[in-house]
C-alpha positions in Angstrom: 0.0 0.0 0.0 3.2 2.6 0.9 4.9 1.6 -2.3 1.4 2.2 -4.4 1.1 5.1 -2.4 4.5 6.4 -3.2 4.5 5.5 -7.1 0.9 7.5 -7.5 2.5 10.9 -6.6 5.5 10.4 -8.2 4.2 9.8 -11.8 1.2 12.2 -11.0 3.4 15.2 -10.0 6.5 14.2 -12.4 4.1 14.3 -15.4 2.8 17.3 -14.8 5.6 19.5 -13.3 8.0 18.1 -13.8 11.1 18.9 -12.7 12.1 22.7 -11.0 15.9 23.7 -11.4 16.8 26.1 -7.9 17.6 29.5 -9.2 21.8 29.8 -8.5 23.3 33.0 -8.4 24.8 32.0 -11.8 21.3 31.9 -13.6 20.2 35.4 -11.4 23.4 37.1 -14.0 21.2 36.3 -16.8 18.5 39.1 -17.7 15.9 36.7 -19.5 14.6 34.7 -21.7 11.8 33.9 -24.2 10.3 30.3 -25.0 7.8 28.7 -26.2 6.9 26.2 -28.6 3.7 24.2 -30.4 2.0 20.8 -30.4 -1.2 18.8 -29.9 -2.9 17.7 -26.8 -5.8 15.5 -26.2 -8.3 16.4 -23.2 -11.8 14.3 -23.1 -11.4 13.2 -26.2 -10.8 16.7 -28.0 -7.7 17.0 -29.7 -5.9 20.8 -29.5 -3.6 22.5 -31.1 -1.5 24.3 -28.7 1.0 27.2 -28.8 2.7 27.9 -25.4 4.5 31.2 -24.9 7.0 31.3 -21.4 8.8 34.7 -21.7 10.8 35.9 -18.6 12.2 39.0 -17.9 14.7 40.6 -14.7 15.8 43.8 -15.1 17.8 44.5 -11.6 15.7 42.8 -8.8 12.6 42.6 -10.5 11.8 39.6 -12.8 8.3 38.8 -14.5 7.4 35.7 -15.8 4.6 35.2 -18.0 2.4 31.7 -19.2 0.8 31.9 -22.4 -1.0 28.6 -23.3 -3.5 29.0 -26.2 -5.8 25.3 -27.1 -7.4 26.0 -30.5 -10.1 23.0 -31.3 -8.7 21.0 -34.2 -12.0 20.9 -35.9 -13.2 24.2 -35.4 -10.5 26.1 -34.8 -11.7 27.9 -31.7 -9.9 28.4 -28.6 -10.6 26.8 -25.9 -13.5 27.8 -23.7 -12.5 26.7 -20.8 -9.9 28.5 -20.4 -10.8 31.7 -20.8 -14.4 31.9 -19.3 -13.2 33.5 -15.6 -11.5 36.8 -15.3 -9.0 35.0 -13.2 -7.7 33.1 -16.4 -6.4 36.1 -17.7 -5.0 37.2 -14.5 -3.1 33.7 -14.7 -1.4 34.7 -17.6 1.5 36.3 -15.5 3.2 33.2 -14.1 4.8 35.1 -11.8 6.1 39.1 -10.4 9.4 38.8 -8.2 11.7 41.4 -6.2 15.2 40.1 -5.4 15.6 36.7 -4.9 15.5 34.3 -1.2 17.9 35.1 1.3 17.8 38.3 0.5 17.0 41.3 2.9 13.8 41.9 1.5 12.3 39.3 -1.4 8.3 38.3 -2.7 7.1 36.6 -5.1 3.3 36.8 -6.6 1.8 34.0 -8.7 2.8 30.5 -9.5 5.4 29.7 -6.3 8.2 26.9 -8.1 9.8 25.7 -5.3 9.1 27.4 -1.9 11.0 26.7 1.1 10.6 27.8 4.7 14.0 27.5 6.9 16.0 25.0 6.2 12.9 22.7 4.9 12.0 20.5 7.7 8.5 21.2 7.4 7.7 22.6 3.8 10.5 22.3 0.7 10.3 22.6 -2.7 6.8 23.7 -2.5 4.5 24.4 -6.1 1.3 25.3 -5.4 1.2 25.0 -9.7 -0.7 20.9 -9.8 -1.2 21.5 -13.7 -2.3 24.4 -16.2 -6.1 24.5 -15.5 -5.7 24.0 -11.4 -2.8 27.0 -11.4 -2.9 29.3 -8.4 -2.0 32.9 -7.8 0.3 32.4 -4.4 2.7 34.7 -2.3 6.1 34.7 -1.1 7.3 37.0 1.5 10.5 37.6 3.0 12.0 40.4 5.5 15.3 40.2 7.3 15.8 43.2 9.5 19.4 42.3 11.3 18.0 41.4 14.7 15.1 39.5 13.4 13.0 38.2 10.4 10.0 36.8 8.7 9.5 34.2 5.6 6.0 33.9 4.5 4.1 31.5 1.9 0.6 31.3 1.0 -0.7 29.2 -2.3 -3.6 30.7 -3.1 -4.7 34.2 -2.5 -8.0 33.5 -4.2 -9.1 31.0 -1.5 -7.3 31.1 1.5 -5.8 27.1 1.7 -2.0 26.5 2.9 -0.7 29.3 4.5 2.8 29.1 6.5 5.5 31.7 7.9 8.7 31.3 10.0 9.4 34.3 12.5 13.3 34.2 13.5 15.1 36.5 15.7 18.8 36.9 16.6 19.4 38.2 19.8 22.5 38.2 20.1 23.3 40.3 17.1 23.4 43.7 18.9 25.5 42.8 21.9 28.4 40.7 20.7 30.4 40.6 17.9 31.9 37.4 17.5 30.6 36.4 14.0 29.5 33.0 14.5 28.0 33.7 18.0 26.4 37.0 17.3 24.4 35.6 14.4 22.8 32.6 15.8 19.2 32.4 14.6 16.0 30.7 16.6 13.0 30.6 14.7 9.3 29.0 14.8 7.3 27.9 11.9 3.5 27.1 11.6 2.1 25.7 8.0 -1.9 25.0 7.6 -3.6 23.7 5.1 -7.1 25.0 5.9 -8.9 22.8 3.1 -7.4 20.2 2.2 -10.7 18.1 0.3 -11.6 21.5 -1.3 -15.0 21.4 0.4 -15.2 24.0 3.1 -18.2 21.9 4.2 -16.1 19.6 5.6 -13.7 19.6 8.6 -10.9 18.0 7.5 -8.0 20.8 8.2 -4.3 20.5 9.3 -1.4 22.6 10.6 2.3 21.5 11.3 4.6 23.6 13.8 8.2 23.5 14.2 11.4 25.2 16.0 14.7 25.4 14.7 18.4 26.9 15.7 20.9 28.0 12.9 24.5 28.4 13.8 26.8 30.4 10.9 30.2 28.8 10.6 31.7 30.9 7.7 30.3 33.9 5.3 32.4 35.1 3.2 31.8 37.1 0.0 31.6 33.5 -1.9 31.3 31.4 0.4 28.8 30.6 3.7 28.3 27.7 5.6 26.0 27.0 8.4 24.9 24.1 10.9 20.9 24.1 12.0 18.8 21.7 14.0 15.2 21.4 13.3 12.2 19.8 15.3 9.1 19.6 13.5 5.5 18.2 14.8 2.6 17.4 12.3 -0.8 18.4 14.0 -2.5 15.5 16.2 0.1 13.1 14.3 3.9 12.4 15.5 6.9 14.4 15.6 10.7 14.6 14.1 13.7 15.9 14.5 17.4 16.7 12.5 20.3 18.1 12.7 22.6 19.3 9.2 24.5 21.7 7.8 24.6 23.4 4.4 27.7 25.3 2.5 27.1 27.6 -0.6 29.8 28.6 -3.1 29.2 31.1 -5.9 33.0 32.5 -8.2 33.3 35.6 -9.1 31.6 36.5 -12.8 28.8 33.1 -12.6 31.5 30.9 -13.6 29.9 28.5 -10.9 27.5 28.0 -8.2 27.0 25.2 -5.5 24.9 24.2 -2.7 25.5 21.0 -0.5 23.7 19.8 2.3 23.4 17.2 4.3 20.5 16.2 7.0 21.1 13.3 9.8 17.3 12.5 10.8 15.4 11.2 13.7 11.3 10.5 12.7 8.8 9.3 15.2 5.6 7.5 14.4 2.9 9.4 12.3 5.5 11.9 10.8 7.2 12.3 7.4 9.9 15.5 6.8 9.1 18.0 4.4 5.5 17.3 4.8 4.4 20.2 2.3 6.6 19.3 -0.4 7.1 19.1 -4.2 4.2 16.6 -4.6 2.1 18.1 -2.0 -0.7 19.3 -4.4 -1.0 16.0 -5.3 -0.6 14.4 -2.1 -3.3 16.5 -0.2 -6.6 14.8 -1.7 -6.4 12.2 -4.9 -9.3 9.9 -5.6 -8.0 7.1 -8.2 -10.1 4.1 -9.2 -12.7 4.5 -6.4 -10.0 5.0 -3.5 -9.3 8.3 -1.7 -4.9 9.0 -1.1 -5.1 12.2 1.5 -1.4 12.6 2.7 -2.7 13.1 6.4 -4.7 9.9 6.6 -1.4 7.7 4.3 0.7 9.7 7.1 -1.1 8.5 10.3 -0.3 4.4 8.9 3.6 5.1 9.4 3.7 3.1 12.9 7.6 2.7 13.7 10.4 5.5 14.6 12.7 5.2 12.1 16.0 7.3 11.5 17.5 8.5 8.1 20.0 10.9 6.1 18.7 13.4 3.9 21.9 14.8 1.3 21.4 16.9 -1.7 23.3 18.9 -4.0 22.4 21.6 -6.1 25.4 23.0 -9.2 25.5 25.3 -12.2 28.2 25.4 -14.0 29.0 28.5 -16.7 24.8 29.1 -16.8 25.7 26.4 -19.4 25.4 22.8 -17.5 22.9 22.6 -14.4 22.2 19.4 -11.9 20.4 19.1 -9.1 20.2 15.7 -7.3 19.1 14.2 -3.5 18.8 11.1 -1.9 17.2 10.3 1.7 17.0 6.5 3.6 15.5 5.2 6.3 18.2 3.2 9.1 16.6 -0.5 9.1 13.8 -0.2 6.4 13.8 -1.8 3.3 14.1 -0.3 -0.1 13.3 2.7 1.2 15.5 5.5 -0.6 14.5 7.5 -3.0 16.5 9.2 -5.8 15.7 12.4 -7.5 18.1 13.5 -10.1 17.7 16.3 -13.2 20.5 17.6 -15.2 20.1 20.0 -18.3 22.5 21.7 -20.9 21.4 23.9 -23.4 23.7 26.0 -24.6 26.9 24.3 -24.0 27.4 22.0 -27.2 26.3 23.9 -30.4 23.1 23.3 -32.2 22.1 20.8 -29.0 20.4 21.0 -26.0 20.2 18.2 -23.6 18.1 17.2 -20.8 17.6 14.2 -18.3 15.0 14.0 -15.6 15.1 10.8 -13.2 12.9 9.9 -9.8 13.3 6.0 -8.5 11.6 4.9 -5.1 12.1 1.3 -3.5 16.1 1.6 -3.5 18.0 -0.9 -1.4 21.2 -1.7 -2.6 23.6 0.2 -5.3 22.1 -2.3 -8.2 18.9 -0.5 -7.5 19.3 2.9 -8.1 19.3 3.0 -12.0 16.9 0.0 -12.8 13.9 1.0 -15.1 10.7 -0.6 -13.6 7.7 0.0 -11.9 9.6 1.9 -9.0 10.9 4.4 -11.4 10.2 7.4 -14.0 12.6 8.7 -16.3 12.8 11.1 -19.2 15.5 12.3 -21.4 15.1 15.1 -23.9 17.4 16.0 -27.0 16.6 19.2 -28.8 18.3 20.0 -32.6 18.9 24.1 -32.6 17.9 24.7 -36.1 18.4 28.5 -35.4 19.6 29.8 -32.3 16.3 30.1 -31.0 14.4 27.5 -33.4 14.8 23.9 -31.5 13.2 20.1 -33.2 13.2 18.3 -29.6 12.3 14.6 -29.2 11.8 13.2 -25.6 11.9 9.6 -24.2 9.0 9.7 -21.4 9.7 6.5 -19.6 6.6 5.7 -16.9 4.0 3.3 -15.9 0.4 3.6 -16.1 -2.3 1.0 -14.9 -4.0 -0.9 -17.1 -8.1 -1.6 -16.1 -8.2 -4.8 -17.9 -5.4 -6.5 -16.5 -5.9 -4.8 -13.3 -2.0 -4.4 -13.1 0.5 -1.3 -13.7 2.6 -1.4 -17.3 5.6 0.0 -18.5 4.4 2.7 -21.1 7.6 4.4 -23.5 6.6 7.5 -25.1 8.2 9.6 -28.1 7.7 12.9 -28.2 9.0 14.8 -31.4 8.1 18.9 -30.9 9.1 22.3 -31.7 9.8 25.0 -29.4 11.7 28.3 -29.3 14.4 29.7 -26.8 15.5 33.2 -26.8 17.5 34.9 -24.3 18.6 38.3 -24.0 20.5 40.7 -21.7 23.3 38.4 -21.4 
């Protein structure tokens, strides 16, 4: 049941999102960028032409992003009603309006949130609140570091008040000492609720998760930080967990390259998971499939052992030319129960190709398992043909599972993809 539980949200969420690259202080050198590109999509039985337009734009701090995605009926040549029967479609036409960038003294973001994080992620990382095109949200980001104390702030959906979360820090030892590492030691509290989680206010069915955590700066330097944190987290009338880890960033001079690492030594009691609100939460918050209701609260509340784990990721970009990010996380004493994630992507880096690689396997127990194609896993590699600089013919290998009715089983399903698409980027 776990492992069906597991393999639902990862090919739900990876076919729709897919994968979200961290922003590095490489990629914040570029100005913009414009793409788009065309195909055909089937939806109830209607196939669409479809012409999607992504331009984004940063001039200084501020950055605008913008999602264009126009269906025109292949038999009558009409666009799409659906899509454009609320005033708030057009409104989701800007993907998103930013100032400055996390970490920053003062940085929000309104519109489609890629990969929100509050502290050091215990309790909600990697966040979208973006579950496909027609479900997208218009959310908020907040962020305000005065010195001696702080506030980060999240909230999916300002059209209907569902998760909303903040972490309040202070420092208060910044105005009396001034031994770096001392002086800057943070203690902050975080609260996440998810008000709605069935998206039927006539039901009671809402959750909250609180958390404390202490952050310890070893080094900051102009290109280089590093900082040790502990974290305790507890998940409404459900368990509790705790960790301790530390993270270093580097960023050389001029972009040449950008890198976070972390790693994350984890104790989880019963009735807990970390990151609760996480990449696949959207997903994970209320999914009927085939007759049977997944809510992540009730699928939580079945975890009936303490277990402990290690949480390590890395995140590099290289030249803005060649990007990875990649994690892994295991439980001490439980079978196959890492999980991978892994994405890659170079386009500009060999000329007249761009390459791309997305890869998520659950179930792992022993080295042979990490890169075995099967029902545990979804993979997808992309290789795009620039036949002018911003003209690309892509084809993509979707590899995935899907359940077949008949035979009441899940099969392997291999897709090619051949499509067009567009890339321009400026203000480099």
């Amino acid at each position: 049941m776990k492992r069906l539980f597991l393999l639902l949200m990862l090919v739900a969420v990876f076919g729709i999102t897919g994968v979200v690259f961290p922003q590095s202080a490489a990629q914040i050198a570029s100005s913009g960028s414009f793409t788009g590109g065309v195909g055909m999509a089937v939806i109830d039985d209607q196939t669409y032409f479809t012409i999607n337009l992504h331009p984004d734009v940063a001039i200084g701090k501020l950055g605008i992003g913008l999602n264009i995605n126009l269906l025109y009926n292949s038999e009558t040549g009409e666009l799409r009603p659906e899509d454009w029967n609320e005033s708030y479609d057009y409104a989701r036409l800007i993907r998103y309006i930013r100032w400055g960038h996390k970490r920053d003294p003062f940085y929000t973001r309104v519109g489609i949130l890629d990969a929100a994080r509050l502290g050091h992620g215990f309790i909600m990382n990697y966040y979208t609140n973006e579950a496909s095109y027609d479900a997208r949200k218009i959310g908020l980001e907040l962020d305000m570091d005065f010195g001696s104390w702080g506030v980060e702030t999240v909230t999916s959906n300002m059209g209907r008040l569902e998760i909303i979360g903040g972490r309040a820090y202070v420092r208060p030892l910044r105005q009396v000492l001034t031994i770096p590492m001392i002086k800057n030691i943070a203690f902050g509290g975080t609260y996440v609720t998810d008000i709605d989680p069935d998206g039927n206010r006539s039901t009671s069915d809402g959750m909250y998760e609180i958390g404390f955590d202490v952050e310890m700066p070893l080094l900051t330097l102009p290109m280089f930080n590093s900082f040790i944190y502990y974290d305790w987290a507890k998940i409404d009338t459900l368990g509790h967990g705790q960790a301790v880890g530390a993270e270093a960033n580097l960023t050389l001079i001029a972009g040449i390259a950008a890198m976070t690492a972390r790693l994350e030594r984890r104790w989880l009691g019963e009735q807990f998971l970390p990151s609760y609100f996480g990449a696949f939460y959207e997903i994970e918050r209320y999914k009927i499939d085939q007759g049977t209701v997944f809510r992540k609260d009730q699928y939580v509340a079945t975890i009936d052992s303490t277990t402990r784990g290690i949480f390590g990721e890395l995140v590099g970009d290289i030249l803005n030319t060649f990007r990875i990010v990649g994690n892994f996380q295991r439980l001490d004493g439980v079978q196959k129960s890492g999980i991978l994630h892994m994405a890659a992507e170079v386009p500009d880096a060999i000329p007249k190709i761009a390459a791309y690689a997305y890869y998520d396997r659950i179930g792992i127990e022993t080295g042979s398992d990490l890169f075995k194609l099967d029902d545990n896993s979804v993979a997808r590699i992309g290789l795009g043909y620039k036949i002018k600089p911003y003209l690309l013919l892509n084809m993509d290998y979707i590899y995935t599972f899907v359940f077949d009715e008949k035979a009441d089983t899940w099969k392997a399903q291999e897709r090619f993809e051949p499509r067009v698409s567009f890339v321009w980027r400026f203000g480099e």
